[in-house]
C-alpha positions as CSV (number, residue, x, y, z in Angstrom):
1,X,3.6,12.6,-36.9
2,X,7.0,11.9,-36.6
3,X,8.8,10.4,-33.5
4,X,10.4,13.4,-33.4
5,X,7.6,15.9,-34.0
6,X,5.4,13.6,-31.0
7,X,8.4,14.5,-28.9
8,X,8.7,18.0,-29.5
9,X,4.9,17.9,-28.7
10,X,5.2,16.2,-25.1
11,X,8.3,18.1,-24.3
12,X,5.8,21.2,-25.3
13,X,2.8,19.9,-23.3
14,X,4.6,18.9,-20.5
15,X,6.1,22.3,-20.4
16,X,3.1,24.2,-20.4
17,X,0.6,22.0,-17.9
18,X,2.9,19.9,-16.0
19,X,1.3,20.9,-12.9
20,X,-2.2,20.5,-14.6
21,X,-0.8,16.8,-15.6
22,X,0.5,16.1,-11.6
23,X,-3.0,17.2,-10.5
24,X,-5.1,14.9,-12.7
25,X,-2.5,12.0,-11.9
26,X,-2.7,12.3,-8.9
27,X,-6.8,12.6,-8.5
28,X,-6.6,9.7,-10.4
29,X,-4.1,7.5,-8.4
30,X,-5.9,8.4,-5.5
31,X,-9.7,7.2,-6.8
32,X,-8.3,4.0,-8.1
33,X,-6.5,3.4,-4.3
34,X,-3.1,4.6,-5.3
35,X,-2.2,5.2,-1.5
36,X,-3.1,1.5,-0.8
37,X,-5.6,2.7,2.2
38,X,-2.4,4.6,3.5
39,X,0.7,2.6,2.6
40,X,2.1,5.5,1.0
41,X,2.0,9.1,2.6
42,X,0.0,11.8,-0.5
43,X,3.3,13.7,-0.1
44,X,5.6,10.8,-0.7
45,X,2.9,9.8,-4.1
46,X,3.0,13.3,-5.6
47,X,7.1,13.8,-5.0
48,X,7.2,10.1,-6.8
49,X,4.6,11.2,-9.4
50,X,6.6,14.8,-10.0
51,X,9.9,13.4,-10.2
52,X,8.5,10.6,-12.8
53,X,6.9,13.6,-15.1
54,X,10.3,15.8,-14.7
55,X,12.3,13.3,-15.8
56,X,10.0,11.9,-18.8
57,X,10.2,15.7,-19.8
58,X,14.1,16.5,-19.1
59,X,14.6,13.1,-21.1
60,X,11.9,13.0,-24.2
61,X,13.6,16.4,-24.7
62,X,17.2,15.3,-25.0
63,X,16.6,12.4,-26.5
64,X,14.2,14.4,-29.3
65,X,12.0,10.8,-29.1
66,X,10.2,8.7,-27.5
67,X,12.0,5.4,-27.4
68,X,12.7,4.5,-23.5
69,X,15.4,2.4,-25.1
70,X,17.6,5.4,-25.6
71,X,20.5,6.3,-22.6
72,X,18.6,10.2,-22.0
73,X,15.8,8.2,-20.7
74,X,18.2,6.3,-17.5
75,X,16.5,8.1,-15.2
76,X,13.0,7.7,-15.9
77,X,13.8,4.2,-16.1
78,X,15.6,4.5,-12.7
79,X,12.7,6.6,-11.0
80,X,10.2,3.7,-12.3
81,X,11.7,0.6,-10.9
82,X,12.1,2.9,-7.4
83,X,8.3,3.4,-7.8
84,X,8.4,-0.6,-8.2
85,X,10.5,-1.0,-5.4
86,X,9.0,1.0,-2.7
87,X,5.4,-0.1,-3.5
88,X,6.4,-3.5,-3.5
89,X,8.0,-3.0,-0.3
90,X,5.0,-1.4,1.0
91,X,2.5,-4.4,0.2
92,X,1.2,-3.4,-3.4
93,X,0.7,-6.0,-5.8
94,X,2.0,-5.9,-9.2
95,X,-1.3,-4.5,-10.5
96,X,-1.4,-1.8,-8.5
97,X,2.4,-0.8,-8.9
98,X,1.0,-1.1,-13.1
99,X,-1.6,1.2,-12.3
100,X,1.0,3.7,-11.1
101,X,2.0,4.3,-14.6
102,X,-0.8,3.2,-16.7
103,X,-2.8,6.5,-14.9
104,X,-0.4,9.1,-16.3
105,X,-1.9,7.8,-19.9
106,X,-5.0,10.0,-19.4
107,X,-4.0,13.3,-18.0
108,X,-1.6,13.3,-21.4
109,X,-4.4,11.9,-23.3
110,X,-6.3,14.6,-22.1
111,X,-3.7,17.5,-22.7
112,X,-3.0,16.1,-26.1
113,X,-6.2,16.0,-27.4
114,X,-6.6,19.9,-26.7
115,X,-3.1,20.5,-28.0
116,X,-4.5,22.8,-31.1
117,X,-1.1,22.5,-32.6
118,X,-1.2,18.8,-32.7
119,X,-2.5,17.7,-36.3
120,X,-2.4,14.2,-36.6
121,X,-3.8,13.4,-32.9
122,X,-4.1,9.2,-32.8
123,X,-0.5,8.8,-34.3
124,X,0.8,11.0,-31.8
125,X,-1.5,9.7,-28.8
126,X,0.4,6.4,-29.5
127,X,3.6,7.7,-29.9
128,X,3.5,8.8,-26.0
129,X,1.3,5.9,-25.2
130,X,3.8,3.1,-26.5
131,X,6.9,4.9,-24.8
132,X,4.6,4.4,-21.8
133,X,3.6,1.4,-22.1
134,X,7.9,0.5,-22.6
């Protein structure tokens, strides 16, 4: 699969279960302590964790790939070091503020992998994965 093709796919996916994709993120920030025991309100984590996924979606979609080099993905970019930001300001360590993205891996992981349309499933898993992982 194409970098193109992998993000057609996510702009698809993300399209379709976005809310399904916040949910799971969020259940799993909050069993891996992604409140830090209360050092961020849940409402202040899922309006950080929604704008991330709306702006990975606005931007994999203009930029038709998946390279968080390219200028359509400024705001993710922007969003992320916030994230960084605030948590570090509110006492989480750097593992913790990793764990913030790092978690979003397996609520796409999962969406991909039931993605019927998607044919070639580990070169696209790594596709999103790497632009994560960026």
């Amino acid at each position: 699969m194409t970098d193109g093709a992998a993000a057609s796919a996510l702009t698809r996916i993300l399209g379709a279960h976005m809310d399904a994709v916040l949910a799971e993120w969020l259940r799993i920030l909050e069993a891996r302590g992604g409140t830090g025991g209360g050092l961020v309100k849940a409402s202040e984590l899922k309006a950080q964790c929604s704008d991330v996924l709306a702006a990975l979606r606005q931007a994999v979609a203009a930029a038709g790939s998946m390279d968080m080099q390219e200028p359509a993905f400024e705001r993710v970019r922007d969003l992320l070091g916030e994230v960084s930001r605030s948590r570090a300001a509110h006492g989480f360590n750097p593992s913790e503020t990793a764990t913030f993205v790092f978690s979003l891996k397996q609520p796409l992981f999962e969406r991909i992998r039931r993605d019927r349309k998607v044919r070639i499933f580990r070169k696209h898993c790594r596709a999103v994965f790497a632009a994560l992982d960026d």
